[in-house]
KEDO-902226 format. One record per residue (C-alpha): x, y, z; residue in three letters. Coordinates in steps of 0.5 Angstrom, whole numbers, padded with zeros to 4 digits, always signed. Example, Ala and Ser with C-alpha at 12.3 -4.5 7.8 and 13.67 -1.06 7.14 Angstrom:
2
+0025-0009+0016ALA+0027-0002+0014SER
//
This chain:
556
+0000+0000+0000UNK+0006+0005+0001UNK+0006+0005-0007UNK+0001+0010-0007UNK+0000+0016-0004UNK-0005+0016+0002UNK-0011+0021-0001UNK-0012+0024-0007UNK-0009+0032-0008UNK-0009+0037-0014UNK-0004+0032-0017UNK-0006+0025-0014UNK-0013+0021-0017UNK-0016+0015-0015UNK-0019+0012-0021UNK-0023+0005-0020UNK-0023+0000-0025UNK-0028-0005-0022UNK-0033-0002-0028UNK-0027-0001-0033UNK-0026+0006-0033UNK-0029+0009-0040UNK-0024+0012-0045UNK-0027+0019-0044UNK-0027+0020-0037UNK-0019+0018-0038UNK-0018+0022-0043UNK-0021+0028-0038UNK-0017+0027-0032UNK-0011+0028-0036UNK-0012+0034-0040UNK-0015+0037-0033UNK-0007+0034-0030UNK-0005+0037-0037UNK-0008+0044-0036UNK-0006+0045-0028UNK+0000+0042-0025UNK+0001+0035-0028UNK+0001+0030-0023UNK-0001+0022-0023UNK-0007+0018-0024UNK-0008+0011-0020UNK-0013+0006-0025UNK-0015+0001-0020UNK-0016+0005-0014UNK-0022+0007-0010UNK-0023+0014-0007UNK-0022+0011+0000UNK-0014+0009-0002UNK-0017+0002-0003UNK-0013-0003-0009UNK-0019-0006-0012UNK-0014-0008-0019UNK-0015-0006-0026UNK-0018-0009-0032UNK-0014-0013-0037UNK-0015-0008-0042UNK-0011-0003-0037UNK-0005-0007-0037UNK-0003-0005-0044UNK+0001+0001-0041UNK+0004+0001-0048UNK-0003+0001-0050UNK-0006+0007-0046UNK+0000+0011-0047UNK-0001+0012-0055UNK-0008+0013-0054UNK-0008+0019-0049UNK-0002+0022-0054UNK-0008+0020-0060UNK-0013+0023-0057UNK-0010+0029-0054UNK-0010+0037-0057UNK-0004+0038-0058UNK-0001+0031-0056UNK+0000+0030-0049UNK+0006+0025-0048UNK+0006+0020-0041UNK+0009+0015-0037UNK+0005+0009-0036UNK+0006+0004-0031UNK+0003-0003-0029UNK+0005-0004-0022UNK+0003-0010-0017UNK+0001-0007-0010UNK+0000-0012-0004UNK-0008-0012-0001UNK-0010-0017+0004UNK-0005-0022+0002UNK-0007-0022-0005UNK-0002-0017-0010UNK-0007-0014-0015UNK-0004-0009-0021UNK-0006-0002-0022UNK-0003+0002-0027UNK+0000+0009-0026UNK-0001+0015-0031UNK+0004+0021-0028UNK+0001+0026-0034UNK+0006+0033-0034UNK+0004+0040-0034UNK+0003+0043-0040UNK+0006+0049-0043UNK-0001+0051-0046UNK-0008+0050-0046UNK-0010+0042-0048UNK-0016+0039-0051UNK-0019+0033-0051UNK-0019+0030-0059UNK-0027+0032-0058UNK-0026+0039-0056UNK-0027+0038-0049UNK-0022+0043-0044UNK-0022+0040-0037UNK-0018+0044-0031UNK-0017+0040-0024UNK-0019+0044-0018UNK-0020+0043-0011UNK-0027+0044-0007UNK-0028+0047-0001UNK-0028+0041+0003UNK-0020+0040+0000UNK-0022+0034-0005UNK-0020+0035-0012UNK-0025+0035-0018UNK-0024+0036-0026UNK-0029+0041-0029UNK-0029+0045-0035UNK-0024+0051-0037UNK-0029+0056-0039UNK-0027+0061-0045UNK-0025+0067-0040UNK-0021+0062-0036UNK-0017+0060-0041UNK-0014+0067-0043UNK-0013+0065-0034UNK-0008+0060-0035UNK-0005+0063-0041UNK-0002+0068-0037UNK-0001+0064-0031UNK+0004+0061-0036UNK+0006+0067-0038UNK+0004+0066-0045UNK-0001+0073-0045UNK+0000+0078-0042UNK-0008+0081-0041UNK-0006+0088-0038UNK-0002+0089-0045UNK-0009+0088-0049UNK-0013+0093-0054UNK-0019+0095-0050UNK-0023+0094-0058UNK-0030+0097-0055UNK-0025+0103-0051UNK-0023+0111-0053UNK-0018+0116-0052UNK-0023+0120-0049UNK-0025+0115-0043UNK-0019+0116-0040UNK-0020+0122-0034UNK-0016+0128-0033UNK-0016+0127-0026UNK-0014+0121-0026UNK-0008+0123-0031UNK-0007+0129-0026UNK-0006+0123-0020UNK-0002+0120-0023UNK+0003+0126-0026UNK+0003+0127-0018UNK+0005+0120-0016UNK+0011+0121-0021UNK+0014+0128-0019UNK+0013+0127-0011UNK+0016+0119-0011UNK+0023+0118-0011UNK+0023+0111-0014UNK+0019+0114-0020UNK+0022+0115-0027UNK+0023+0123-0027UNK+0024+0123-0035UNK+0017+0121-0035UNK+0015+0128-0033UNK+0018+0132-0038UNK+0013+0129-0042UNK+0005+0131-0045UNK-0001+0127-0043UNK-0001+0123-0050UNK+0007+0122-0050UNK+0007+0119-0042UNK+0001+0115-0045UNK+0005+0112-0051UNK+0011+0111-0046UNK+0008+0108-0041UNK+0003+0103-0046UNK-0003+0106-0043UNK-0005+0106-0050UNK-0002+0101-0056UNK-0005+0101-0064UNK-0009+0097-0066UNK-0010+0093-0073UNK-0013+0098-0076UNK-0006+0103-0073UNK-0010+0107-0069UNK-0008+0108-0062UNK-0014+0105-0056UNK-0014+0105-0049UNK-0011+0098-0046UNK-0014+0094-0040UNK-0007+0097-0036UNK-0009+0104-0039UNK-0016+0104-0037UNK-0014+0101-0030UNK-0010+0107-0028UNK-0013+0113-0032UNK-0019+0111-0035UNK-0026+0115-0032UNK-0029+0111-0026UNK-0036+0109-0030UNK-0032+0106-0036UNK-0027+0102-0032UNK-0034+0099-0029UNK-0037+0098-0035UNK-0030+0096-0040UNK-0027+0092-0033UNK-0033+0089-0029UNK-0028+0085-0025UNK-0023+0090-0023UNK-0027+0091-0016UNK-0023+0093-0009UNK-0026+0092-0002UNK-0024+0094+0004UNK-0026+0092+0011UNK-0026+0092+0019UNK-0028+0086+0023UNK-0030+0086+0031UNK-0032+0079+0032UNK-0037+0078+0028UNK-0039+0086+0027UNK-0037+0089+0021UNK-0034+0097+0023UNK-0033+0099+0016UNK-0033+0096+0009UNK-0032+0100+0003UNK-0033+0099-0005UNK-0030+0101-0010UNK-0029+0100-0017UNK-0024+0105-0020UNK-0017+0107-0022UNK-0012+0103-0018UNK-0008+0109-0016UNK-0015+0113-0013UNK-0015+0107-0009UNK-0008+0105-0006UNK-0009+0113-0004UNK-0016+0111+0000UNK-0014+0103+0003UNK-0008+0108+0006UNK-0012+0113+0009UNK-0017+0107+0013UNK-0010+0103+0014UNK-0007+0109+0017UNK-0013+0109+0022UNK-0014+0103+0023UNK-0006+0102+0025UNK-0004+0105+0032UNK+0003+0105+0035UNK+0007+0103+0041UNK+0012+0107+0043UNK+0018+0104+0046UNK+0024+0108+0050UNK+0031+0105+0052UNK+0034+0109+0055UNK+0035+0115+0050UNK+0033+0109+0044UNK+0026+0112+0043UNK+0021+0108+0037UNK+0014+0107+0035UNK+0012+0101+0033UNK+0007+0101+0028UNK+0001+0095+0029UNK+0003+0093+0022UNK+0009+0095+0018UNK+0006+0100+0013UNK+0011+0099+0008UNK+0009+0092+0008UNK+0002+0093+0008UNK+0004+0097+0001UNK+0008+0091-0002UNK+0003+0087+0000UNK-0004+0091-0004UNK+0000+0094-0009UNK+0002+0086-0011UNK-0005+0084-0011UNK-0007+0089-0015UNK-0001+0089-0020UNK-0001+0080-0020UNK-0009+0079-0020UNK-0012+0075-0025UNK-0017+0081-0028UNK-0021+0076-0033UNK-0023+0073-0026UNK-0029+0075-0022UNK-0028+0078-0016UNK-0024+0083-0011UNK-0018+0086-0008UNK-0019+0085-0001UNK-0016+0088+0005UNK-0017+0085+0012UNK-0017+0087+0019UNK-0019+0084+0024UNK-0018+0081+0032UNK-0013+0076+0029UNK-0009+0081+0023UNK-0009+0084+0017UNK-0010+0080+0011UNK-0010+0082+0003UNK-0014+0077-0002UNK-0012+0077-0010UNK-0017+0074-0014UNK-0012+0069-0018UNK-0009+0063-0017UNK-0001+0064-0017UNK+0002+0064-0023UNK+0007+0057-0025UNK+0012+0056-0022UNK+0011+0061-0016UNK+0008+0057-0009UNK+0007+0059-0002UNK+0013+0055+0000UNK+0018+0058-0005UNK+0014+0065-0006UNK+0021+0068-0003UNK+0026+0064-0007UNK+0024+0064-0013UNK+0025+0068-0019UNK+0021+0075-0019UNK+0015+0074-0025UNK+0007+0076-0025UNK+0001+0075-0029UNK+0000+0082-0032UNK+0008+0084-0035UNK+0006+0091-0037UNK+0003+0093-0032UNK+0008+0091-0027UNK+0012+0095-0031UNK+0008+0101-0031UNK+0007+0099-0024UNK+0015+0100-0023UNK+0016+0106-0026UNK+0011+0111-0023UNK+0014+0109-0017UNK+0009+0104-0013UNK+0013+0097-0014UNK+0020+0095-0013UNK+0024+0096-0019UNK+0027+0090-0016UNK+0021+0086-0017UNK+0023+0084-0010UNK+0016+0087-0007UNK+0015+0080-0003UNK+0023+0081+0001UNK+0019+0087+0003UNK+0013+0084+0006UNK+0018+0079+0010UNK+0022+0085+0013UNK+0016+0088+0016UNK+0015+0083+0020UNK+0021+0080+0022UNK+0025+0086+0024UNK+0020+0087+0029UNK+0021+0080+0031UNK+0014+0078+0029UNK+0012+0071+0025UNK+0013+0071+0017UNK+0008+0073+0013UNK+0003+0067+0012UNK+0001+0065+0004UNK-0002+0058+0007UNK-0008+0060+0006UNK-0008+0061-0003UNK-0012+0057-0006UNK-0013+0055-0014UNK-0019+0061-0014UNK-0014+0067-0010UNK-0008+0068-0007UNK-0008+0072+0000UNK-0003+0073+0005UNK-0004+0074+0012UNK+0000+0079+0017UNK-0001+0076+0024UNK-0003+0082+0029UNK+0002+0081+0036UNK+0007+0084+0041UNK+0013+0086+0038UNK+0019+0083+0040UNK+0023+0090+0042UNK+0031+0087+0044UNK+0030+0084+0037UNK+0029+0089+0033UNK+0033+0094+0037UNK+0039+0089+0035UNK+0037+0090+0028UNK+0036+0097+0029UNK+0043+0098+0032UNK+0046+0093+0027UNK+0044+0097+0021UNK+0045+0103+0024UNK+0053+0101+0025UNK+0054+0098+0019UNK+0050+0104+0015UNK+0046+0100+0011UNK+0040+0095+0012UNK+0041+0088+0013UNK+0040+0083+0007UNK+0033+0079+0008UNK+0036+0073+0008UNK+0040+0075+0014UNK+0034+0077+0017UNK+0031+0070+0015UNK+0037+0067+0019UNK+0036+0072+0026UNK+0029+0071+0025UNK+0029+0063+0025UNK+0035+0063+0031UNK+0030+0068+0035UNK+0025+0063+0035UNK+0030+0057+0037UNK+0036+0057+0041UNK+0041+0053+0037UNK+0040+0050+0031UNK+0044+0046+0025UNK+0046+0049+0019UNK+0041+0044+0015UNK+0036+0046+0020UNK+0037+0054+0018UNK+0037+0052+0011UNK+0030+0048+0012UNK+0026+0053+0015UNK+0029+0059+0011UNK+0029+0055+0004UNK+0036+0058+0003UNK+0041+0054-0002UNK+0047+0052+0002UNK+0052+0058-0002UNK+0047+0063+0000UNK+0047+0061+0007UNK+0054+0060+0007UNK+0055+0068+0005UNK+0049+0070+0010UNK+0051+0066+0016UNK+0059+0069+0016UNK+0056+0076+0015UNK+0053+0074+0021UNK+0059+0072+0024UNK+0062+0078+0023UNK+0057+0083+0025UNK+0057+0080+0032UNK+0050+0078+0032UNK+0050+0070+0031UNK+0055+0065+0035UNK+0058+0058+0033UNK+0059+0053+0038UNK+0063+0047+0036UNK+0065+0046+0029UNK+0064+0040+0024UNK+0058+0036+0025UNK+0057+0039+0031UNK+0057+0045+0029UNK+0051+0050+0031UNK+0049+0057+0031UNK+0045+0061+0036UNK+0044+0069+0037UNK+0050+0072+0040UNK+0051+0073+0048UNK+0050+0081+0048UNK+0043+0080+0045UNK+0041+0074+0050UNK+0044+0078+0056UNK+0040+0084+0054UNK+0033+0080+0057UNK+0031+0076+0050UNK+0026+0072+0054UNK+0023+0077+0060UNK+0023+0084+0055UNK+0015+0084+0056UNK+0014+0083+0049UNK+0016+0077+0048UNK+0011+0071+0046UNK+0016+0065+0049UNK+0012+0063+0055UNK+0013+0056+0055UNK+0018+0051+0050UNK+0013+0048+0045UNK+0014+0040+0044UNK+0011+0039+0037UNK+0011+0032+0037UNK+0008+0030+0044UNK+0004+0036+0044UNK+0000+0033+0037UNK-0001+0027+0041UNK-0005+0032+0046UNK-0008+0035+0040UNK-0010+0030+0037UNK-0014+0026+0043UNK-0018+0033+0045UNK-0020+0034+0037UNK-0021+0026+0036UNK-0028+0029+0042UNK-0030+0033+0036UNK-0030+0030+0030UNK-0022+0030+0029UNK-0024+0038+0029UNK-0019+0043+0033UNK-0019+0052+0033UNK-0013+0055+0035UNK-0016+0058+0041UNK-0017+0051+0044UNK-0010+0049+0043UNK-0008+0055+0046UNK-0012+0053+0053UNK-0010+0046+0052UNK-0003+0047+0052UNK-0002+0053+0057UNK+0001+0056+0051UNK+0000+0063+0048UNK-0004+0065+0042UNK+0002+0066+0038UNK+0006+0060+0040UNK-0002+0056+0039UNK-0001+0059+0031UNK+0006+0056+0030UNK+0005+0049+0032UNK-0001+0050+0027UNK+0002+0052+0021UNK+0008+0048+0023UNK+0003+0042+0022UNK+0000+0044+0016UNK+0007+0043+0012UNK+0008+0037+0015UNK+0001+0034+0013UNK-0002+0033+0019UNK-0007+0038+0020UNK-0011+0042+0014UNK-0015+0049+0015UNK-0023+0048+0015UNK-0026+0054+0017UNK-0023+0060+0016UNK-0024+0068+0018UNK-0024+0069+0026UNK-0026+0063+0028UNK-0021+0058+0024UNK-0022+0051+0025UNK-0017+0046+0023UNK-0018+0038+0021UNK-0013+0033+0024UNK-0010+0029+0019UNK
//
């Protein structure tokens, strides 16, 4: 039974043979793998995981790899298995079926477009592809950029002078912005910046980004019914506020941060003559994090850009899927692209995005200088990607560190060293295999951050070799890490005996668990309650079920 995997996945399928599984059904499996993100069929299995066996027709791999490739447009090309599985002491064959991404869209000889998508529940289904989704997937493969394209139905003049007005302003006052750009007359920076392109006649229309930052709030109602942005206060199940808006994106960045800016108090500290004031959320991360959900959403989807405040945290929503390659596992490590090219670039230039393309680093900062837990992407699914910026205490001797540190060296410390400090606060020592796994850091970029380290004095070695561990140095340990008063650490976590703890008082209650009741039942606080939970979603032992204020979590 270890041959196969213990439940289906997006990219696991369980397919009986009992009644011989028809060469439709089949051929829709594979396209759906095809159009998402490959994966292995398992004929002969039931839904349960249990082996039943395939038919003798279905052991001619040979077979039925040459006619998915014949009846696939443009052929897909598999690997075909036959394999025998021990069941009840009898060994039963089953054919396996591992079906590659594609890197374009796939029909059935038919016509039949199939995608594979998760439900609600977290159990995998194949569906149609819709012909809006397909201009979906084909960006998330960066074969289309959608901003880029003619508006056909469009004119010049539904752009607003307003809105040009905005953004000419955005560009003189940001020092990131492209200063040439201000020299310009309206229709040069509209040509410029690809706010208009020609059309196949050769006349110069408004395109999908052009309407998006400058076009007249009714037109972009009407020519781009999905670009839609909602901001929203929770308290409990009270709603504080929640506003609408279906207009240019500058016009609405300049609104979400005006509500954020009251909604997001200080906490002033004083160490002698250190004095700071430490925002609720980092206010620069919460600008990467709106401007990434307007620059990489998906706007052939219905939906919203959604900002989130309430009793847990911030949280930003982009409707969209992440785009191929890109995941919440190596969203920091992998090489910056998005779904919408031009307006990411048009984005860059005035000034609202990293010019490095690097925004996500600056989200991480934001947090981890302040001690705080690292932005969580847990939470994305196929339908939206959403990241979720816990409200704590922050950790004052850690961020003083950080602060003196730059301070001395006149410059800012790299992310991945913050990620390494970040990892060492949390733990007392740990291996470099150790660091390198929580942080996703290759073994060169570890090397190079850990002796910068080193010799910054903020990180000791102790012992060398095999033995060798790293830890936070002894000026910061000294200066009260543990008793700061803003500190989380209460009590040291055992994720292994505190699972079985978990397990036995959510078995009471159909395998279901909140955070709130791990935090009581393990006289932990809060804080530490979310770290096991997100600890145990990576592993597979736990899954969220319930989210919002009162999240729930399913024990695997």
């Amino acid at each position: 039974m270890s041959l196969i995997p213990e439940r289906e996945t997006l990219t696991v399928e369980f397919k009986s043979d009992r009644k011989k599984l028809s060469d439709s059904e089949l051929l829709d499996e594979v396209v759906g793998f095809a159009n998402t993100n490959g994966g292995t069929i398992y004929v002969g299995v039931e839904d349960n995981g249990n082996v039943t066996g395939v038919c003798k027709e279905h052991q001619d791999s040979i077979g039925v790899a040459a006619l998915i490739a014949n009846r696939t447009v443009p052929s897909v090309y598999v690997q075909a298995d036959v394999i025998e599985v021990n069941n009840e002491n009898l060994k039963l064959p089953i054919l396996v079926i591992s079906v590659p991404q594609s890197r374009s869209v796939i029909a059935s000889a038919n016509g039949k477009i199939m995608r594979r998508r998760l439900k609600l529940d977290g159990t995998p289904e194949v569906v149609p592809m819709f012909p809006h989704e397909i201009s979906t997937r084909l960006s998330e493969l960066r074969l289309l950029d959608y901003s880029a394209q003619v508006l056909s139905t469009a004119k010049i003049e539904d752009f607003d002078k307003v809105e040009i007005a905005r953004l000419r302003n955005l560009i003189s006052a940001n020092p990131k912005s492209d200063k040439s750009l201000i020299e310009l007359d309206d229709e040069e920076i509209e040509k410029s910046l690809k706010l208009i392109s020609r059309n196949d006649a050769g006349v110069y229309m408004p395109t999908v980004a052009g309407m998006l930052l400058i076009g007249k709030k009714e037109k972009i109602q009407e020519l781009i019914p999905t670009a839609k942005a909602e901001f929203q206060i929770l308290s409990g199940t009270s709603v504080i506020q929640n506003e609408e808006f279906s207009e240019s994106i500058i016009s609405t960045i300049e609104k979400f941060e005006t509500f954020f800016i009251a909604w997001n108090p200080e906490t002033e500290f004083e160490n002698g003559m250190y004095r700071a004031g430490i925002p609720e959320f980092d206010k620069d991360s919460f600008r990467e994090a709106l401007v990434n959900a307007f620059c990489h959403r998906d706007y052939t989807q219905l939906g919203a850009v959604r900002v989130l405040i309430d009793d847990e945290g911030l949280s930003v929503t982009s409707p969209g899927s992440f785009i191929d390659g890109v995941s919440a596992q190596n969203i920091l490590t992998v090489e910056p692209h998005g779904r919408n090219p031009i307006l990411a670039d048009i984005l860059k230039r005035i000034g609202l995005a990293e010019k490095t393309g690097r925004g996500i680093d600056r989200i991480f900062e934001g947090q981890i200088v302040y001690g705080r837990r690292w932005p969580d992407y847990s939470e994305s699914t196929s339908r939206y990607v959403r990241v979720f910026l816990q409200r704590e205490k922050p950790n004052f001797n850690f961020y003083q560190m950080i602060k003196n540190a730059e301070g001395h060296e006149k410059k800012n410390l790299t992310i991945n060293q913050l990620l390494i400090l970040s990892v060492l606060n949390d733990n007392e020592k740990l291996m470099a295999n150790d660091i390198m796994q929580k942080t996703g850091l290759t073994e060169s970029r570890f090397e190079f951050s850990i002796n910068q380290l080193q010799n910054l004095n903020l990180v000791m070695k102790e012992n060398t070799g095999s033995k060798a561990k790293y830890r936070l140095s002894n000026k910061y340990l000294n200066s009260g890490k543990k008793n700061d008063g803003y500190s989380a650490a209460t009590k040291i976590l055992r994720p292994d005996k505190d699972y079985e703890q978990i397990v036995e008082a959510a078995n009471m209650n159909d395998g279901v668990i909140s955070k709130e009741e791990i935090s009581t039942l393990l006289g932990i606080t809060p804080a530490q309650a979310y770290t096991l939970i997100t600890q145990y979603i990576t592993e597979g032992k736990m899954t969220l079920v319930q989210s919002g204020r009162y999240s729930k979590y399913q024990i695997i």
